[in-house]
N, C-alpha and C positions, 0 to 999 in steps of 0.2 A: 268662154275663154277666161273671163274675169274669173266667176267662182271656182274655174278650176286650179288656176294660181294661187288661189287663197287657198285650199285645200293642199294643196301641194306642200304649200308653206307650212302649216299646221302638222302636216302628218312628219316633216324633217323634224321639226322641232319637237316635238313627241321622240320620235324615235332618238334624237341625240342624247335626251332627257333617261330615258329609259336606260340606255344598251352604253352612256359610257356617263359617271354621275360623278366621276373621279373625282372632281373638285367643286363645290355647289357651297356658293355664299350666299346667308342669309341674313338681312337687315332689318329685323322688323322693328328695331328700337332706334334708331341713333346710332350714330359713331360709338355714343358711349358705351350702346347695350349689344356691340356688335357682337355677333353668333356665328363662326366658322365652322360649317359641317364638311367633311369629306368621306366619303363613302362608294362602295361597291354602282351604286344603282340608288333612282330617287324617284318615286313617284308621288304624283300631285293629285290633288283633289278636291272637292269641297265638302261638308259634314255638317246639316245645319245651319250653313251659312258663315260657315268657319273655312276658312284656308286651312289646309292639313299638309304639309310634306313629309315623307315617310323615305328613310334612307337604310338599306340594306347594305350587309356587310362592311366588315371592318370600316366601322363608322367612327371618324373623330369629331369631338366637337370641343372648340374653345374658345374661353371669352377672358380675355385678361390673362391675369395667371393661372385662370379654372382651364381644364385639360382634363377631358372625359374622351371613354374608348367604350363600346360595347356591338353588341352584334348587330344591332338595329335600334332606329330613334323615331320619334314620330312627333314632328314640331307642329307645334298648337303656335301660328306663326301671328296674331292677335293678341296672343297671350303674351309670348316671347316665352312659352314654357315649350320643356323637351319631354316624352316618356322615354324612359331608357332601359331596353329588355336583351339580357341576355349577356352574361359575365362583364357586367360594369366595372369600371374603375373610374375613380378620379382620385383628381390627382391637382396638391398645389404645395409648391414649395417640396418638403419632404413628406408631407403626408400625404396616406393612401388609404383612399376608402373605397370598401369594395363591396356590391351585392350582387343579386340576380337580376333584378327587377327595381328601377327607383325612378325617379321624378325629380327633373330639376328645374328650375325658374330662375329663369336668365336676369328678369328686374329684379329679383331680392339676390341672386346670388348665393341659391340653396335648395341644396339636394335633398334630398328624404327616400326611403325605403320600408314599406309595411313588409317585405319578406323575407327579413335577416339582415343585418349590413355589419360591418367591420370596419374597424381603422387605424392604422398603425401610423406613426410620428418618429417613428426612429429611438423611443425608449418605451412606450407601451402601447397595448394592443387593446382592442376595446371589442365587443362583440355583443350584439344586442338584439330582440325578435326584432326591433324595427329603430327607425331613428330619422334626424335631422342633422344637416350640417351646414353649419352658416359660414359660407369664404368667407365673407366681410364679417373678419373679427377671428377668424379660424377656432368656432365655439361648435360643441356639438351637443346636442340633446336626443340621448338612447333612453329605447324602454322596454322591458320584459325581459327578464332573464337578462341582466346586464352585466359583463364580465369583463374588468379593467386588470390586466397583467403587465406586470415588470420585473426586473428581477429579485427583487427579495418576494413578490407580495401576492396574494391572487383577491382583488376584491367581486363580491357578488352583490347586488342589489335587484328594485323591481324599475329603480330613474335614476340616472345620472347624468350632468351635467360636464361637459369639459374644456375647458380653456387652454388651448393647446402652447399659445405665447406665456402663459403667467402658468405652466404645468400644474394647474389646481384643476380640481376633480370636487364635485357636488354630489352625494349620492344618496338616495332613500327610500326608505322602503325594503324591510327586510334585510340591512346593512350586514355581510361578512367579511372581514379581511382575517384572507389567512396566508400565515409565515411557516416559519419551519416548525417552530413548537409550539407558537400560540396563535391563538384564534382574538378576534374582534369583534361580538355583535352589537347592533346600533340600531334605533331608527333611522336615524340621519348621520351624516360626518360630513366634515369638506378637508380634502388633503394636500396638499402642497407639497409637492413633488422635489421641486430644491433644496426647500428647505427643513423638509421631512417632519414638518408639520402636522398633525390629525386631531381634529378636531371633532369629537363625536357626542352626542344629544341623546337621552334617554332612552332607558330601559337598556343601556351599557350592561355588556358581559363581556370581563375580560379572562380569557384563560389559557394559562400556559400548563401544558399535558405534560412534559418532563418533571415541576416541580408539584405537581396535582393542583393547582394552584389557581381560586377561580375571585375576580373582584365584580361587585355588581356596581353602578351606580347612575347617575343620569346627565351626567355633566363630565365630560374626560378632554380634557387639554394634554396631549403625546408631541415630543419632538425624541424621532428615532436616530435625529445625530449627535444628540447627547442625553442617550437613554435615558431620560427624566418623564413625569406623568404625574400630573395631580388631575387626580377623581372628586366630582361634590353631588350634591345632592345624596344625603343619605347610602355613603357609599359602606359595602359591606365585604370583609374579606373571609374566604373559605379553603383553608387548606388540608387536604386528606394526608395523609401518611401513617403509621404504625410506629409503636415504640418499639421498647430494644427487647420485649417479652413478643415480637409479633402480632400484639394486638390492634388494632385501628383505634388511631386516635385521628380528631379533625378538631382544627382551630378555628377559631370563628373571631373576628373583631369588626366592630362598627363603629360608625363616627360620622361627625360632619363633613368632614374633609379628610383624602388620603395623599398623600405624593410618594413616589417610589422613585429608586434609580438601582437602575441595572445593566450592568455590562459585564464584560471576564477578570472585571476586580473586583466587582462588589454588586452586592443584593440586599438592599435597604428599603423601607415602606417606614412613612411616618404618620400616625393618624392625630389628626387634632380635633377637641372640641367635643364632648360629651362622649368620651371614646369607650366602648364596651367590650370585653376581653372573655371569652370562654374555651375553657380548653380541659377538659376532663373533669380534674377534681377544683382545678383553678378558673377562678373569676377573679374577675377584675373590672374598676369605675374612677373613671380619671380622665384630663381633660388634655395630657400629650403623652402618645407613646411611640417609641422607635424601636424599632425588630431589623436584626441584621438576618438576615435569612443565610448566606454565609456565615457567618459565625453561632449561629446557632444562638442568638441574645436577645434578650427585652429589654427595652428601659422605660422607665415611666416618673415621671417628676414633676412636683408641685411647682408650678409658676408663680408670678410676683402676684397676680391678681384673681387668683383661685382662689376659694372662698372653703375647701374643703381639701385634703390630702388623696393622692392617691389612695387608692383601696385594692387591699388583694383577698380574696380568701383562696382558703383551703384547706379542702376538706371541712372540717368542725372548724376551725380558726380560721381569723379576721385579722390581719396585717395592717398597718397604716404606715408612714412615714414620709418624709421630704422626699425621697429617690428611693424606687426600688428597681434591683436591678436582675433578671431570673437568665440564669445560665442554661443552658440545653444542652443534653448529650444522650446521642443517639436517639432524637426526639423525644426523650423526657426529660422531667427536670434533674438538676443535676445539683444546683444549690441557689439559694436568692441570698441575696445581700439590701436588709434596710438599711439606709442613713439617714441619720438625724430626725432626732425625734420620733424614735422605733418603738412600736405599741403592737403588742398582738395580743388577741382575745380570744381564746377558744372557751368555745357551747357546751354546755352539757346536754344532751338529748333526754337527758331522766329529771334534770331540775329547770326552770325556768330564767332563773334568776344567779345560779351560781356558776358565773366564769371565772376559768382560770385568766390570768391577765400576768405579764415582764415587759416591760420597759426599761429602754434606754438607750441611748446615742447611738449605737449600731448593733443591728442584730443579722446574723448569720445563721440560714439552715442548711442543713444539706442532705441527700435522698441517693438511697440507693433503690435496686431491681421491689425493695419489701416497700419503701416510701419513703419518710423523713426519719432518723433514727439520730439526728444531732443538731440541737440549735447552742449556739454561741452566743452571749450578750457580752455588749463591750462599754465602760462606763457610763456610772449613777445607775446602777442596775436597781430597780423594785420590783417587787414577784406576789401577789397573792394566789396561793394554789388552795381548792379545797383537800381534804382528805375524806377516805372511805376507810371504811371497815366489810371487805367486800361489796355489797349492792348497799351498806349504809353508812349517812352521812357522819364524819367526826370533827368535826370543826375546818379550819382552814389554817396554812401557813401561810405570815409575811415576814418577806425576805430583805434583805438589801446588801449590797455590795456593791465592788467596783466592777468585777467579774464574776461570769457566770455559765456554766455549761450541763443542757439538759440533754439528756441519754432517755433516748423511745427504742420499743420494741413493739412493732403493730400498733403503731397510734397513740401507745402507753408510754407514758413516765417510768421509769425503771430507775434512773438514780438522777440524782442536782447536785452541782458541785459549784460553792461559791469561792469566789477568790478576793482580795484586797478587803480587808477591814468587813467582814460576814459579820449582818447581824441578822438574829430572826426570834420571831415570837409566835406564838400559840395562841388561837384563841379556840376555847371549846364549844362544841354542838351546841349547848343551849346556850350561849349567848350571839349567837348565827341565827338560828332558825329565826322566818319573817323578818329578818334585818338583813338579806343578801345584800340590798342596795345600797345599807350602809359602808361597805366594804370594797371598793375600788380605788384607782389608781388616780394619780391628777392628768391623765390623756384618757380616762377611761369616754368613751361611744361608742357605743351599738350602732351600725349602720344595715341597715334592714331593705336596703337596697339593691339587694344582691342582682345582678345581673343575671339572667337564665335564655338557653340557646334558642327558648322559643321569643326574647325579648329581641336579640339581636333579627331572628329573620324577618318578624314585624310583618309578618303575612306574603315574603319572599316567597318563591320555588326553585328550590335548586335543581338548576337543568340536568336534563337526563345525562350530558354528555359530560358531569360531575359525577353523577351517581355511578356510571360505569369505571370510572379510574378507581373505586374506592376498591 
């Protein structure tokens, strides 16, 4: 009679367990670590020595503000862990994370999924092969194919990290954010979300596909709510475009450091510090320059503690001065303006030693569709030019005036017209030859430093996705 009461007893409690599991609280922490399951049906068991409850259908579980729903759970009641299978969600405060399949632990207060997970906060959405999420601290750490959306932005990574209270994001491995025109590659960044902060670490590419417009470098400090961004570490700029004949031309400049600012007023980049300038028949060696990309302008000026002038060439000539300043129109040059202390020095390719050379306080060239076909010098003008007699040499002219204006035709001298108090003298062939050196200006140097586009890329690879805008 005894054991049958006992049996009796056992088989009700089974069967209530089974057939109605509506409401089934589980304690296996404390007060603190309490665990509210409610589900369809719950069955018990043991597994090695382990307590196992297992609760079917529309299963909730919650602990604090953690608030989990999924099809079925299976609490490791030892542990004070849950597995959680089948259209998971959780859920705290505003945030929602969602997978198929995940794992939570009730004593750390953190969920994980090796089969996919997501999470949305109410401004971005996150998507990951697999991930972790810590309530305590609302931090998550995703991995594989990691995909952070908001609205201006879509970033991609292979790890990211995110602080959902301080909207900072951590990401690396493979870094892309892309916007509407331009793109962002990284190995690493960390972005801040309010304050529109991005912070991104080598092997930096930035490129905007409207302007063909591509910067490398390995250090990039961005704040996108006052369009500003200084690049370091050997940063390098690369712009494709065509001139006003339809042919391709692309800009190249490199430096220590670059800062830009852009928005619907204005498109500026400043390079400082060993700054190197190529762009067709022009180079350029100077240690600040400013490009309004907007206005289509260069500027470049010698500083208090520069130890040598900007440098321009072009073509055959060698430019120096305080500021030069190169105009653009319709992506070619359109006219540059030296000031102070204006020296240009063209090569001859047949003599070694015989350049032509003018100076003075400000020089002015200007270029049409043929090239340069008018320079301007504006007082204390000095001039030595040699002469030919066809392919041979006749001595050289110097000049001097207040003003002065030289007329080209293909590269050539065609007439010189001096203005205010002209003087000029001859000196002939045989007292030239072997004494070229005799024969310069008081600015006169050769800088033999010329910048070339394989110096700027420095063992660079321009990414494929440059090469195709060209």
């Amino acid at each position: 009679m005894k054991n049958g009461l006992s049996e009796l007893i056992i088989f009700i409690f089974i069967f209530s367990i089974a057939s109605k599991a509506q409401e089934v609280q589980i304690t296996p922490g404390g007060e603190n670590n309490f665990v509210h399951v409610i589900g369809d049906s719950l069955i018990g068991k043991i597994v090695n020595g382990e307590n196992i409850r297992e609760v079917i259908g529309n299963v909730i579980i919650t602990q604090g503000d953690v608030h989990i729903t999924c099809e079925r759970a299976v609490q490791h009641l030892a542990k004070n862990e849950v597995e959680l299978i089948g259209n998971v969600i959780l859920t705290q405060d505003s945030i929602v994370v969602k997978t198929a399949k995940g794992y939570y632990k009730g004593n750390e207060r953190t969920a994980y999924s090796l089969t996919g997970i997501s999470l949305f906060d109410g401004h971005v959405t996150l998507t990951a092969d697999s991930g972790y999420y810590y309530f305590e601290g609302k931090k998550s750490h995703f991995y594989g194919s990691v995909t952070l959306k908001d609205t201006t932005s879509i970033l991609h990574s292979k790890r990211l990290i995110y602080f959902d209270d301080e909207d900072k994001a951590i990401a690396s491995g493979s870094v892309n954010v892309v916007q509407k025109n331009s793109s962002l590659f990284a190995d690493s960044l960390i972005h801040f979300r309010k304050t529109g902060v991005t912070l991104a670490y080598k092997n930096i590419v930035l490129l905007d596909k409207e302007q063909k417009l591509l910067v490398m470098g390995n250090e990039l400090i961005d704040s996108s709510k006052t369009s500003h961004s200084i690049i370091h570490g050997e940063p390098l700029l690369v712009q494709v475009d065509t001139t006003r004949n339809g042919k391709p031309d692309t800009l190249f400049i490199s430096s220590k450091e670059m800062e830009s600012v852009k928005d619907s007023a204005q498109n500026k980049m400043i390079a400082r510090d060993s700054v190197k300038i190529v762009r067709g028949e022009v180079s350029s060696l100077n240690n600040y320059t400013f490009y309004d990309q907007s206005k289509d302008f260069i500027f470049t000026y010698r500083k208090e503690d520069d130890t040598l002038p900007p440098i321009l060439w072009y073509g055959e000539s060698q430019l120096v001065g305080d500021s030069i300043h190169i105009y653009l129109k319709d992506n070619d040059l359109d006219w540059i303006n030296i000031d102070n202390n204006a020296f240009i020095l063209s090569f001859n390719k047949n003599y070694d030693y015989r350049y032509d050379q003018i100076s003075g306080k400000n020089i002015k060239m200007y270029f049409n569709e043929n090239g340069l076909y008018l320079t301007e010098v504006n007082e204390s003008v000095l001039s030595i030019y040699y002469l030919f007699e066809g392919d041979r040499p006749n001595g050289l002219l110097k000049s001097s005036s207040e003003r002065a204006k030289i007329f080209f035709d293909s590269t050539k001298v065609t007439d010189v017209k001096l203005y205010g108090s002209p003087a000029s003298e001859y000196h002939p062939e045989k007292l030239i030859e072997g004494k070229e050196k005799d024969f310069t200006l008081p600015s006169f140097i050769v800088y033999n430093n010329r910048p070339k586009k394989e110096d700027l890329l420095n063992g660079k690879r321009i990414p494929f996705y440059l090469i195709e805008m060209k």
